[in-house]
N, C-alpha and C positions, 0 to 999 in steps of 0.2 A: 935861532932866536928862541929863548926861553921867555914862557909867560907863568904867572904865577897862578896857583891853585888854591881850590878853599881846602884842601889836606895838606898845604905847606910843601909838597913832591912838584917840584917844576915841571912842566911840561914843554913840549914842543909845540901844542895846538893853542892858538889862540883861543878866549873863552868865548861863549855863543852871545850872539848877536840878540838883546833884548829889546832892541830899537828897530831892529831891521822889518822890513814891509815884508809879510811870510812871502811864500813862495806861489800859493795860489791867487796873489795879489800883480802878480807878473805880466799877466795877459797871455798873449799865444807866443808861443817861442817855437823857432825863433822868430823875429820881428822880421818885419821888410828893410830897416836899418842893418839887424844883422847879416841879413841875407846878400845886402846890399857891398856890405864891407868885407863880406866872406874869401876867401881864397878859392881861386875857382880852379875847376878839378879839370885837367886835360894835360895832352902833352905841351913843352917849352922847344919853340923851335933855336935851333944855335944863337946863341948872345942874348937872348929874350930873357927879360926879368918880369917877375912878377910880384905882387906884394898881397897882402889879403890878412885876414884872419884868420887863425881856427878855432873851430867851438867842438869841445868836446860833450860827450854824456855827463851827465853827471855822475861818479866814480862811487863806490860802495862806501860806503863809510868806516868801512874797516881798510880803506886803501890809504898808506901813506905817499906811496908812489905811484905811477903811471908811464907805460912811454908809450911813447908815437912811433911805428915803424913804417917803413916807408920802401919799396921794392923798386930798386928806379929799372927801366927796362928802355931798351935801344925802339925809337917811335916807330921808325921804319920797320925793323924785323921781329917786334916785341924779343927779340929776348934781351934777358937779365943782365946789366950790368954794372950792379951793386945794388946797396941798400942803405937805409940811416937807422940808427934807431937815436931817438930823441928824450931822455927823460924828463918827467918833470916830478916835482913836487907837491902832495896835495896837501893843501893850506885849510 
């Protein structure tokens, strides 16, 4: 998605938030709600599903991208048996 510019060059980034509650207006992060809804870290035993969130840092501002990689490893003997990498987008 293109958004438009006060130079008329479209961009990729959306323009900044002049309504938005800053950042030090947040409280403690994460919250007990986050923490709550988080994805929680450990091994999956066979057929188990799990659901959750992830929260990442907040990213450089010079980052248009990001991934998430991910080392999966056998629970029993730790070792490796693959990996994910996940990209995302930063907006």
């Amino acid at each position: 998605m293109t958004y438009p510019s006060s130079n008329s060059v479209p961009t990729t980034r959306p323009p900044p938030c002049y309504t938005c509650t800053p950042a030090i207006d947040l409280g403690t992060l994460p919250s007990p709600d986050m923490l709550r809804q988080a994805f929680t870290e450990g091994p999956l035993e066979d057929g188990q599903i799990r659901k959750g969130f992830l929260y990442f840092e907040q990213p450089l501002r010079t980052d248009d991208h990001v991934t998430l990689k991910v080392k999966l490893v056998d629970g029993a003997t730790g070792e490796p048996v693959g990996s994910m990498s996940v990209p995302f987008d930063v907006l």
